[in-house]
Backbone bond lengths (Angstrom), bond angles and torsions (degrees), N, CA, C in turn:
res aa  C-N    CA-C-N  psi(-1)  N-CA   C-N-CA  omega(-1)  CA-C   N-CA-C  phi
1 X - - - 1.444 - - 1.525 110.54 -
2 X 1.388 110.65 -45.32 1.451 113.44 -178.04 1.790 96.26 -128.02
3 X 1.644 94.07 148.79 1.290 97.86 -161.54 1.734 103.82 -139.66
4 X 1.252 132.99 105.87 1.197 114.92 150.03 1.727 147.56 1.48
5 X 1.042 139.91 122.48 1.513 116.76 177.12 2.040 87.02 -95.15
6 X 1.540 100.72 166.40 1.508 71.09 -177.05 1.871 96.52 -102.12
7 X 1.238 98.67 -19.86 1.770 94.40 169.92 1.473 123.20 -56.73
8 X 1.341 130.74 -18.34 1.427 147.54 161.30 1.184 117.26 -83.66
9 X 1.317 135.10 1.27 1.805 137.22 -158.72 1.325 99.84 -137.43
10 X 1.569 104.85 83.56 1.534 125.42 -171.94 1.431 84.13 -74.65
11 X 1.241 118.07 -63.33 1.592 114.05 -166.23 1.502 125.57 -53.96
12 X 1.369 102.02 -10.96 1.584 116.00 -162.04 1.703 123.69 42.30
13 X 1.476 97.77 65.30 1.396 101.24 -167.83 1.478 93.57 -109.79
14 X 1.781 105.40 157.00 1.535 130.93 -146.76 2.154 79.86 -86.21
15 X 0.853 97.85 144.99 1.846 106.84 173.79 1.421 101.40 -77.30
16 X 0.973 127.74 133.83 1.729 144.34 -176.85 2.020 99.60 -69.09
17 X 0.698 70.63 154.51 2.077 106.42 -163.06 1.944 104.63 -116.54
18 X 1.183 106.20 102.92 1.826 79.99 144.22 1.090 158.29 -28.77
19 X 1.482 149.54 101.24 1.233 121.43 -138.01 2.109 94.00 -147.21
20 X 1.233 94.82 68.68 1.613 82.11 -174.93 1.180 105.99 -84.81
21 X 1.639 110.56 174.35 1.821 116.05 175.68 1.496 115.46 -74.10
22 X 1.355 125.46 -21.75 1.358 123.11 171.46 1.631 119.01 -147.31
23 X 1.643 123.00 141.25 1.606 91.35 166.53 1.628 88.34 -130.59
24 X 1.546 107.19 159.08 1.557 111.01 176.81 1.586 85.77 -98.06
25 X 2.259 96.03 147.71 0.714 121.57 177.42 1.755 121.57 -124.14
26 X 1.453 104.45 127.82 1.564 79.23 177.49 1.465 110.82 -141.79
27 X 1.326 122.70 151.27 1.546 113.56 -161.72 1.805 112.28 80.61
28 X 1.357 127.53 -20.61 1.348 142.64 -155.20 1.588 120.22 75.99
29 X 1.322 101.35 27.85 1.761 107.61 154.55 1.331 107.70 -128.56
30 X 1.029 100.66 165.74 1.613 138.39 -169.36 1.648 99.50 -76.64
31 X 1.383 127.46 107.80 1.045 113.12 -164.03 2.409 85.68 -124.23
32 X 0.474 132.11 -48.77 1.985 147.01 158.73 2.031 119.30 -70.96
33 X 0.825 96.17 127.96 1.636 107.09 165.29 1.644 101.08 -100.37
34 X 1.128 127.80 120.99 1.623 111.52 152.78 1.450 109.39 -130.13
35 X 1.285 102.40 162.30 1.539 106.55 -172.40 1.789 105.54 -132.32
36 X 0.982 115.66 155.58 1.490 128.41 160.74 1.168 144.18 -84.73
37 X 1.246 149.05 92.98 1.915 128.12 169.39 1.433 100.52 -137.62
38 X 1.308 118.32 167.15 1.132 157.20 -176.64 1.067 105.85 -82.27
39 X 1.534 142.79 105.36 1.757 127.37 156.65 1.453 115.94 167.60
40 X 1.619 96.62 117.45 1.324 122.73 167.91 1.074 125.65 -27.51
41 X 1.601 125.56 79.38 1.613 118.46 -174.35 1.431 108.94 -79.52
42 X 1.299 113.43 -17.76 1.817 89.54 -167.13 1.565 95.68 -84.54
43 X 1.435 115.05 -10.88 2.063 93.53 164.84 1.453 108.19 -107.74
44 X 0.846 129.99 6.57 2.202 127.73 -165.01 1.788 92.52 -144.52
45 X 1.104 117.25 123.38 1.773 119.66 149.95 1.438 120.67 -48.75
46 X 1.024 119.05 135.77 1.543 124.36 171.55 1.868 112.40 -62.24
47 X 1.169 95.42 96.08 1.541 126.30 178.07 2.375 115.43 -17.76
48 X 0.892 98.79 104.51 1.662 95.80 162.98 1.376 126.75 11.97
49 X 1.458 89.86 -79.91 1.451 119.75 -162.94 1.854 98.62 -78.37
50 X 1.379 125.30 -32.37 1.292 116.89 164.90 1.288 125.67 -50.15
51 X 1.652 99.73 -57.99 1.902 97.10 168.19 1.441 107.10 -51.23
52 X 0.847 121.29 -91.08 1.498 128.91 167.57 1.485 113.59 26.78
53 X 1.917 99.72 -62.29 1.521 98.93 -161.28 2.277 91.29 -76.80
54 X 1.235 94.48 -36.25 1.350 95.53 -172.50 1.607 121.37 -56.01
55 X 1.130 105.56 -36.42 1.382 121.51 167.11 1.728 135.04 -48.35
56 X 1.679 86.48 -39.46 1.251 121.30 172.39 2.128 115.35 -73.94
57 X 1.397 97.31 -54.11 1.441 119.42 171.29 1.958 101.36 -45.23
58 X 1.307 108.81 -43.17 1.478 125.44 -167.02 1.455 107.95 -66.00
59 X 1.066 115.48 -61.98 1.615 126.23 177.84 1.288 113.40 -85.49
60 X 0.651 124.21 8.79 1.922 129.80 174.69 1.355 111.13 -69.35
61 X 1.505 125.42 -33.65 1.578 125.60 161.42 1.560 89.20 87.76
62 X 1.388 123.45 30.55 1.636 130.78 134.06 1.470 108.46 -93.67
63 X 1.535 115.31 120.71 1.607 118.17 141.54 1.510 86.85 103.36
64 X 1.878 123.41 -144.20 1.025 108.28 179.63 1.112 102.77 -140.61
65 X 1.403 106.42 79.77 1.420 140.03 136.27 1.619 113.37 73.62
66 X 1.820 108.74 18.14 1.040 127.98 -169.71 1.699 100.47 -130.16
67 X 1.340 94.65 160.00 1.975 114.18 -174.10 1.467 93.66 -136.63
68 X 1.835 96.06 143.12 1.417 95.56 -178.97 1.757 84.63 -120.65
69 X 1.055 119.56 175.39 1.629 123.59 168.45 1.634 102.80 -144.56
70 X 0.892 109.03 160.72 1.926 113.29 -155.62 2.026 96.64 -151.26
């Protein structure tokens, strides 16, 4: 999804991957992204960087094109 240029990647770092806690499969594709965390919404908002990753999970062009969070 995201990719390094390698003329810009002084550090030479590996390009980040999707990496959720589960995806349902059916037929032997990836048809769901779901993810996991811990956290009290009815006292704390669901955090930035959570949408973020979910958002990311969504458009990645695994499954159908949706993130669940649990």
């Amino acid at each position: 999804m995201f990719i390094y240029t390698s003329r810009f990647n002084p550090c030479h770092r590996k390009s980040p991957t999707p990496r959720p806690n589960f995806e349902i499969m059916k037929d032997g594709k990836v048809v769901k992204l779901l993810d996991t965390k811990y956290r009290a919404l009815w006292g704390r908002s669901l955090l930035a960087k959570m949408l973020y990753q979910l958002a990311i999970y969504a458009v990645s062009g695994i499954g159908d094109k949706t993130a669940t969070i649990f």
